[in-house]
Steps between C-alpha positions, in 0.01 A plus 500: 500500500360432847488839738783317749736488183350906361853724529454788754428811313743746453602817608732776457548884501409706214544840424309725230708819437386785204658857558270750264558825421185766508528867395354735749232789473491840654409408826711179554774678358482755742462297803776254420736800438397674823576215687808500336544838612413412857136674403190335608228577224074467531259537236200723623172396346220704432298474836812600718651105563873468452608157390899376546591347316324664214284342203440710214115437520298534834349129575241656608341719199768387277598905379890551379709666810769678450535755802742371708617617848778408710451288808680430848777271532325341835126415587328224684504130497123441396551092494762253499633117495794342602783355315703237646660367203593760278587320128715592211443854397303662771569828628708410782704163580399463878151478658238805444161627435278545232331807568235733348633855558244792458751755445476852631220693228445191374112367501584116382823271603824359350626170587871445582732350778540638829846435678381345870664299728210249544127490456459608860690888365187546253168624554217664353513874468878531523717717359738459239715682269664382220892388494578569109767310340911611439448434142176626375408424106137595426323190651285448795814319674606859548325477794732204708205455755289660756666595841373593849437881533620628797481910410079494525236319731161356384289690633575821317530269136161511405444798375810562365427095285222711349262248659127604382371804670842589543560888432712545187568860510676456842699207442840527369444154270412467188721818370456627141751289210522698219898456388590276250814238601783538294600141308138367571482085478319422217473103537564251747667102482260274762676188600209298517624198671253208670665220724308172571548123566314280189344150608336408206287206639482114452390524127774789400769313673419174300527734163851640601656140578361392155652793329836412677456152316425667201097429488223713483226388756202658509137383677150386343164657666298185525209743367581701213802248454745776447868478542647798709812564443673629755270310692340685792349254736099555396315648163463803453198451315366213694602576878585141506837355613743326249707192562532325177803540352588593111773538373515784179729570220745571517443688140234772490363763307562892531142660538573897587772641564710874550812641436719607797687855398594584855814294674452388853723559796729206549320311178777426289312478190547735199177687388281451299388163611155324486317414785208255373227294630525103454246279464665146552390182319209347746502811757157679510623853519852660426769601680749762472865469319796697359562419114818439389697355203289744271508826436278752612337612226431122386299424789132446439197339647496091361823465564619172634760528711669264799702533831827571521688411822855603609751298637445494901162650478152414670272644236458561115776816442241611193350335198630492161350372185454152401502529141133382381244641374295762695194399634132549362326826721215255563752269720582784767246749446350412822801537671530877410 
């Protein structure tokens, strides 16, 4: 194939999406219920620093904290960067800052939007005071953004931020904690969500139109002469680029695999299921598959196995037995 007649790679938008659920300790706990309760908590470390939000363990001498106090609701803006183009899931729909708020008693910063009309409304040392949410839960979207303060003026914000040198015993921030919440949140579900547009390159986008005919098309290193399947563009092991094509399999051998307990959102795929890796006939390293046709608990590593594809569909839907005989360890253990 001559680079005039070499299709023009591909592209499209991909999204990788995996809420988790993680229990809470003391300290998170706390926090994520005070903000709940429209309560702004600090952990206090041992030399006299407050830290919001707080860990459990100071960074710096890594000892367990667990006195909390509770901290302003406004502070200073201590940095900041603009927003144009707010996407899918950020605090607020229309343009804002980012801003790094040193709360009021509160030695280090938390990061959250500020409300502003434009980029020109937000400055260095300005202050702000939080705008909580209608519907507060126990998250740290209780807090909707960061608003302009109007009630207090710069100049007197220092010492009540609890800047150092700042006098403690005068200021009315940080102010003892020492009441437990009632119906403390004891875990927490984090939408982790990541949004990006996939070109996957001359060499990827030759793979993908061979898998839409049904062929497995992988590239030889001219140096260790392995086949790499998906092919990448260059070895790995070389640092040379790849053009020769080879085509693999499209039977292959099951070299490790795992058995998937836990269902995925918007997977519709009934647990357990084995996820295994694939070492093609020809291909110098294996790729990744879902086995089907098989039960679970009959899976092992040998096993031959093929693609199956779907009516309509671009790639391999999983891979399924082919009936002979497993293969010999010595055939793939190099593929492990």
């Amino acid at each position: 194939m001559t680079a005039s007649a070499q299709p023009a790679p591909l592209s499209a938008p991909l999204t990788v999406e995996f809420p988790f659920t993680r229990s809470l300790g003391p300290v998170q706990s706390a926090f994520l219920t005070g903000l709940r309760e429209r309560t702004v908590l600090g952990a206090r470390t041992a030399g006299g620093r407050v830290l919001v939000p707080p860990p459990e363990y100071d960074p710096g001498t890594a000892a367990e904290l667990r006195e909390l106090v509770e901290i302003a609701p406004a502070g200073t803006v201590t940095s900041w960067a603009w927003n144009p183009a707010p996407r899918r899931g950020q605090p607020l729909a229309a343009p804002f800052a980012w801003v790094l708020v040193r709360l009021d008693g509160a030695d280090s910063g938390l990061l959250h939007a500020l409300a502003a009309p434009g980029p020109e409304a937000v400055r260095t040392g300005a202050r702000v005071r939080i705008r909580w949410a209608g519907r507060r839960t126990g998250a740290v979207t209780d807090i909707a953004c960061f608003e302009p303060d109007t009630e207090s003026d710069a100049g007197s914000a220092g010492e009540r931020a609890g800047e150092p040198g700042a006098d403690r015993a005068d200021a009315p921030w940080p102010r003892p904690h020492a009441a437990a919440f009632a119906d403390p949140v004891t875990a927490v579900t984090l939408p982790a969500r990541l949004e990006y547009t996939h070109t996957p390159g001359r060499a990827q986008t030759r793979f993908l139109h061979a898998l839409a005919e049904r062929r497995i098309l992988g590239e030889r290193c001219p140096g260790c002469r392995k086949v790499y399947v998906p092919p990448r563009g260059a070895c790995p092991t070389c640092g040379v680029a790849t053009a020769e094509q080879a085509e693999v399999g499209p039977a292959g051998t099951v070299t490790t695999f795992c058995v998937v307990n836990i269902k995925a959102k918007n997977l519709d795929i009934e647990v357990p299921y084995v996820y295994a890796h694939i070492a093609l006939d020809g291909a110098g390293l294996a790729l990744h598959g879902r086995i089907g046709g098989i039960p679970y608990d009959e899976v092992r590593m040998g096993l031959r196995v093929e693609p199956v594809w779907t009516e309509g569909s671009r790639y391999p839907d999983h891979y399924r037995p082919t009936g002979e005989p497993d293969a010999d360890y010595d055939t793939y253990k190099d593929l492990l």
